[in-house]
C-alpha angles and dihedrals in degrees: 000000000000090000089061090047093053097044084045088051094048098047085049085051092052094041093055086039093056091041091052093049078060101051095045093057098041080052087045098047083044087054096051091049093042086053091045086058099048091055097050093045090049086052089044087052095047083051091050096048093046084052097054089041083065096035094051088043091052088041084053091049098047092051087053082057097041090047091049099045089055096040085058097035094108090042091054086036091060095034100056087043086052087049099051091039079058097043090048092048089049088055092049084049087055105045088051106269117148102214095171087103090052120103111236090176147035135212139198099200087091091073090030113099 
């Protein structure tokens, strides 16, 4: 009867021998995999951050422009009406108009006292 115990008790020891060697080498392949993701995923996150560092400068760039394009606006706005008044009145000039009689300016001196 002992006998028996101790071969049943052998064969259960190999048995859980032979399952734990298993499961050592499936933990060990996830392992592998787990650290090979990690190091793709660290390169993944170096490209990423390299990627936002150019986006955020360009984004920087683009609101100078932005910024400057608003604070001149009025400047650019006068300026391109000055510039078609002038344009009409050289066409006027070169279709034989005499504009030295026109009024260009005004001027509120005349009321003032």
């Amino acid at each position: 009867d002992a006998q028996e115990d101790y071969e049943k008790l052998m064969k259960d020891s190999a048995e859980k021998r032979a399952a734990d060697s298993k499961a050592v080498s499936e933990n060990e392949s996830a392992l592998a995999e787990a650290q090979s993701d990690l190091s793709k995923n660290h390169s993944d996150r170096k490209a990423n951050a390299k990627n936002t560092g150019e986006t955020h400068s360009y984004n920087q760039d683009l609101h100078q422009t932005c910024d400057f394009l608003v604070a001149n606006f009025d400047a650019r706005k006068s300026a391109r009406t000055e510039e078609l008044e002038s344009l009409d009145k050289a066409k006027a000039v070169l279709s034989g108009a005499d504009l030295s009689l026109v009024q260009t300016k005004s001027s509120a001196k005349f009321l003032a006292a």
